[in-house]
N, C-alpha and C positions, 0 to 999 in steps of 0.2 A: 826411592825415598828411604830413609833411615827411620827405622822403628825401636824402641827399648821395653822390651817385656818384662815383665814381673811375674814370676810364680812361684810361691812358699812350699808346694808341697808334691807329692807323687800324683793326684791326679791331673796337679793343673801341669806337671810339666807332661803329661799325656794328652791332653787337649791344646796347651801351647802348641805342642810338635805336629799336628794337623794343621795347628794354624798357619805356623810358619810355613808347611808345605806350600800350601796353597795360597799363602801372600806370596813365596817364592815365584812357584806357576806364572801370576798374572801380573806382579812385577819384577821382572826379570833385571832389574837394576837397584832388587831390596840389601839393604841391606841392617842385618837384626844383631843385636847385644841385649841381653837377656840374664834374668837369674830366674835360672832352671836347673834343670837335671839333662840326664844321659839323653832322651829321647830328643828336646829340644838342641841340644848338642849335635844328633845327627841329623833332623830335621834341618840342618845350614844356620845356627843361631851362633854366637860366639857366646860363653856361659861366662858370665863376672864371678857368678859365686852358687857353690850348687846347694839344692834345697834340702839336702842332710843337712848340712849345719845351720841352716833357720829353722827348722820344725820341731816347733816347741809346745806340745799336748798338754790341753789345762790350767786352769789360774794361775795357782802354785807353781805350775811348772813355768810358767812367763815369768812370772816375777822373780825367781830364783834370777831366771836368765835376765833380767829385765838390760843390763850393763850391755851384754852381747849385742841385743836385740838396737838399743842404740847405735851404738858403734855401725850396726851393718845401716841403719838408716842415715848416717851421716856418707858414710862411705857410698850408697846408693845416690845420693844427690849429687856429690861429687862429680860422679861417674857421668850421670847425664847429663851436666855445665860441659863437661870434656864431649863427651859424645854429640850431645846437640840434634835429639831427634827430630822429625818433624812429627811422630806420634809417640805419646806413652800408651801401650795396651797393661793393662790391671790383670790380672787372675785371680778371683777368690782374695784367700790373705788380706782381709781387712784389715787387722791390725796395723800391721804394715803399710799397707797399700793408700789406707785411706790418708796416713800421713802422709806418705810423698804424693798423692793429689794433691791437696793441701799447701803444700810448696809449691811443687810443679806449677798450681795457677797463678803464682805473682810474677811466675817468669815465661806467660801466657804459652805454655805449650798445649799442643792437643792432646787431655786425656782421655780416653777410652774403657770401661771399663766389660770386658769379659767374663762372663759366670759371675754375675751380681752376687754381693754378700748377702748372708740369710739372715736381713734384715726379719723376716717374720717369722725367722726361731728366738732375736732375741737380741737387744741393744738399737730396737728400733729409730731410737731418737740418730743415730746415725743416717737416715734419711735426710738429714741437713747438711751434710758433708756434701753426700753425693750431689744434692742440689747446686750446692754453691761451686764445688771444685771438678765434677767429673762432666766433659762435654756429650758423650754419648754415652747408654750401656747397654747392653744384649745379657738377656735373663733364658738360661735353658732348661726350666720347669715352666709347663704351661700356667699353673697355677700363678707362678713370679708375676706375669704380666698382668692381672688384675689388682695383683694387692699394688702394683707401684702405680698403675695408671688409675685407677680407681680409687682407693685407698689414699694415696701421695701425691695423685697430680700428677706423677712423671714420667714423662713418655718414655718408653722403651722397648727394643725391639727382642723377638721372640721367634727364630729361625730354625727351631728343633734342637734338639740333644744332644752333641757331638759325638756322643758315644756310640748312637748307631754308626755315623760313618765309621768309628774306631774298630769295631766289631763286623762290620759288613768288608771291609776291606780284610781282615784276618780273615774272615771265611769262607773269602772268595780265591786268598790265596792257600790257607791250610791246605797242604796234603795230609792226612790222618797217620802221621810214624807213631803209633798209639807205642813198640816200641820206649819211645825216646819220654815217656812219661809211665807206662805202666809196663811194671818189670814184672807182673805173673797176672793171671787170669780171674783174678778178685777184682769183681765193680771199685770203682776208685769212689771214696768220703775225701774230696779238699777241704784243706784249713788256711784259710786266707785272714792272718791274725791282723794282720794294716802294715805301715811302711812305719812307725816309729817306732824305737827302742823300748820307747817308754810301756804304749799300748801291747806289743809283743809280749814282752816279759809279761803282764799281768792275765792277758787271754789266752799262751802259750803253758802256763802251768796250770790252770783249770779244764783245758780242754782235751790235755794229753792224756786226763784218769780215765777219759771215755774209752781209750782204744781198745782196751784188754778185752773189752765186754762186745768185741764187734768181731770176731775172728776167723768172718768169711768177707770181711773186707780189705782192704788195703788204703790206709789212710796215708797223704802226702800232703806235705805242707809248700804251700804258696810261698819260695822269698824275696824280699823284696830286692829290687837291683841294687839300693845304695847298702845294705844291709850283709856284715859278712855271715859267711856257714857257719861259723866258730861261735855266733853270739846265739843263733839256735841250736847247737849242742849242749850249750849249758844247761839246759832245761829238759834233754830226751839223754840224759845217761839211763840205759840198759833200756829203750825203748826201740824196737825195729821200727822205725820210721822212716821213708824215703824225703827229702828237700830239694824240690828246684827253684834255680834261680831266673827271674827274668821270662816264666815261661806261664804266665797264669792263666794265659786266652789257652793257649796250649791246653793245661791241665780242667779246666772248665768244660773243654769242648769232650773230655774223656769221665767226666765225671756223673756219679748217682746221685752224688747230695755234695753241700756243702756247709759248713761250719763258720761266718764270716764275720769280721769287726766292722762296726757301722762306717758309713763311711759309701766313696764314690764303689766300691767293688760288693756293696749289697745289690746297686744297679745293674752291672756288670753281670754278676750273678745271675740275677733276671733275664738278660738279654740272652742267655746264653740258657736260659729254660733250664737252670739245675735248680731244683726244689734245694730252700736252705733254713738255717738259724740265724740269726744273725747275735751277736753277744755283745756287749761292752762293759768294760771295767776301767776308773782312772782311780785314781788317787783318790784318799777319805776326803781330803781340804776341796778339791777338783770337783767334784762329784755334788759333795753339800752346797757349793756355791752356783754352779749347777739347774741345781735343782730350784735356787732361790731367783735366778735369772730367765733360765729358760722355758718360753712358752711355748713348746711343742707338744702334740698327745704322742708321738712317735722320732725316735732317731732312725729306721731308716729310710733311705730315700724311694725305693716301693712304697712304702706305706705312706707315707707324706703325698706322693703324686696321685696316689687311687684313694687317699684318703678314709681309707679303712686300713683294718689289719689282715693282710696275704699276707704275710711273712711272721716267725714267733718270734718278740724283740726279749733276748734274757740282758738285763740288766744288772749291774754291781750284783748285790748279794743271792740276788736269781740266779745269777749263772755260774751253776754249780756243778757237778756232776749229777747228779741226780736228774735234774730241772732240763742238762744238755740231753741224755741218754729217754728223756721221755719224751720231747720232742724229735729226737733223729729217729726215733722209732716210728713216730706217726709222719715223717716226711719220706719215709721208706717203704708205707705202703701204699700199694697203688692205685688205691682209690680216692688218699690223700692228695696221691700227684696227678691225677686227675684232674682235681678243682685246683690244684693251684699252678697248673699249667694253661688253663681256662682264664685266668686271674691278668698271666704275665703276658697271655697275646692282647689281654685290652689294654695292658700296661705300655705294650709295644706301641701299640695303635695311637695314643695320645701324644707321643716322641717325637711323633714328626717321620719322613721319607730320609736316609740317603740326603749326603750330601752339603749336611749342614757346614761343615768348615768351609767348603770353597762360598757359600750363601754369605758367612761372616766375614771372610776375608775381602769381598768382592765389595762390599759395603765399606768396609776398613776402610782400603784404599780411597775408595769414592769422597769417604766425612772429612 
C-alpha cells in the first residue's frame, strides 16, 4: 500500500520514524511519501518537505508566516493527487493537518489521524472537523481517550505512548561511551531548550546566567538535528559550554538534572528518570493570547497525565534566573529526587508496555 504522512514538527517526525518502521516490517510492499524530518527519512520514508521550514511557534509567529504556511498547503495537496495514497496518516500539526483532512474527504481518501490534536488544552470546537473529515484516530495520553469518547462521542483508540517503545529500544541498545558526552568527571545539568529557533533564542539566554553559580557541574546543551552549532553560539560568547548535536537520549541517560522547554522532551525527561525544570518563554503578543485561549492548569506533559504538579513549570516572566537557580537546587537534592522519582515510575506505569508503534501500525494497515 502507499501511505502519505504528515509531520510539522521534531517530535512527530520521532514518532512518525517508528511508525514507518513498523508499517515497513509488516508491509513489505509499503510504500511512504511524507513531510518529516531526518528520522522519518531513514526510517524508508521519501521527505516532500522537512519540518524546519514549517515550524512556526505562536500566534504572532503564524501569522507573520501565514503566506508560507499557505503556499505549503496548496503544494501538499498537490503532492497527494500526484501521489494517490491509499492512507493519509496525520501527526499532531493541527493547523495544518486538519485542512488537508478537510480536502482530503471530498476526494474520499482514508484519513488517519495519529497523536490527536490537544483538543482539551484549547480550540475545542475543532472536534467537528475531526468528526466530519478524519476516519480513524489513536490518542497516546490515557487521559485523551475519555475526553473524546465520553466527552465527544468519538471513538478512539488508545495503544500506549510511543515513546516508551522510542526509549526502550535506545536502552536496550546504548552502550554507555559516557566519553562521547561528558568530557571530565562533573555530574552533567542538560539543557534541552526545544527544536525552534524561535523558542531557543528566548530559553537559551535566561538559562545560561544559571551556569556560573554551579561550578561543580558541567552543563551541556541538547541540539537539535535541524538546528545549526553557529545559531547556539550566539548566545554562549565567553561561556565554557559543551553542545551536542542529535544526541539527547545519549546525554539524558548521563545526566543529574535537567533544564527543559515544554514540549514532547519534558516526557522524555521523565522516562529517563532525570529530575528536571521545565521553562517556557514565547513572544509578549504569543503568550497574551495564550493565555486568553488556553485552558490548561499545566504545560507540561508530566503534569497533564498525573495531573498534579511533579515537575516545577517556570513560565514567561517566572523564568528567570533567580526562580531557575531555586528550583535546580531543590531537584539536586536528594531527598527531593527521592519523591520525584517515586512520581515518574507511576508516570511510567499509566504509558502503557513496549511496543506501541508496531500495536499502531498493525491496525493502520488492517483500517
Amino acid at each position: 500500500m502507499k501511505y502519505y504522512i504528515i509531520a510539522g514538527e521534531a517530535s512527530g517526525d520521532l514518532h512518525g520514524s517508528n511508525l514507518i518502521k513498523e508499517i515497513i516490517k509488516l508491509d513489505s510492499n509499503a510504500k511512504i511519501r511524507a513531510w518529516g524530518g531526518d528520522k522519518m527519512h531513514d526510517a524508508g520514508a521519501t521527505i516532500v518537505k522537512h519540518f524546519k521550514d514549517l515550524a512556526f511557534m505562536g500566534f504572532y509567529e503564524v501569522l507573520i508566516n501565514l503566506r508560507t504556511i499557505l503556499n505549503n498547503i496548496s503544494y501538499c495537496k498537490k503532492d497527494i493527487l500526484d501521489f494517490n495514497p491509499d492512507k493519509i496518516i496525520f501527526i499532531d500539526y493541527p493547523g495544518f493537518n486538519l485542512r488537508i483532512a478537510k480536502w482530503a474527504k471530498k476526494y474520499k481518501f482514508n484519513t488517519i489521524y495519529y497523536i490527536a490534536p490537544q483538543l482539551w488544552a484549547w480550540n475545542e470546537k475543532r472536534i467537528n472537523e475531526i468528526k466530519k473529515f478524519v476516519n480513524s484516530m489513536y490518542v497516546i495520553l490515557p487521559f485523551e481517550k475519555e475526553f473524546f469518547e465520553k466527552k465527544h462521542n468519538y471513538p478512539v483508540n488508545f495503544l500506549g505512548h510511543p515513546l516508551i517503545d522510542s526509549i526502550f529500544n535506545f536502552q536496550n541498545k546504548f552502550q554507555k561511551d559516557k566519553q562521547e558526552i561528558k568530557l571530565n568527571n562533573k555530574p552533567v545539568i542538560a539543557i534541552l531548550p526545544g527544536s525552534r529557533k524561535q523558542e531557543i533564542k528566548k530559553i537559551l539566554k535566561t538559562v545560561i546566567k544559571v551556569i556560573n553559580d554551579y561550578p561543580n557541574y558541567q552543563f551541556i546543551i541538547a541540539g537539535a538535528p535541524n538546528i545549526e552549532k553557529s545559531f547556539y553560539k550566539n548566545f554562549l560568547k565567553n561561556i565554557d559550554i559543551t553542545i551536542v548535536q542529535n544526541k539527547t537520549y545519549e546525554l539524558l541517560s548521563v545526566s543529574s538534572a535537567a533544564i527543559v522547554t515544554s514540549g514532547t522532551a519534558t516526557l522524555e525527561t521523565a522516562l529517563f528518570k532525570v529530575p528536571q525544570i521545565v521553562c517556557y518563554k514565547s513572544s509578549f503578543i504569543s503568550y497574551i493570547i495564550a493565555k486568553l485561549l488556553v485552558k490548561i492548569k499545566y504545560i507540561s506533559l508530566v503534569n497533564l497525565i498525573m495531573d498534579k504538579e511533579i515537575v516545577k513549570e517556570l513560565i514567561q516572566q517566572n523564568c528567570n534566573k533567580d526562580s531557575i537557580s531555586l528550583e535546580l537546587n531543590k531537584i539536586l537534592n536528594p531527598d527531593h529526587r527521592k519523591k520525584l522519582l517515586l512520581n515518574y515510575n507511576k508516570l511510567i506505569s499509566v504509558l502503557g508496555k513496549p511496543g506501541t508503534s508496531r500495536r499502531i501500525a498493525n491496525d493502520i494497515i488492517k483500517t
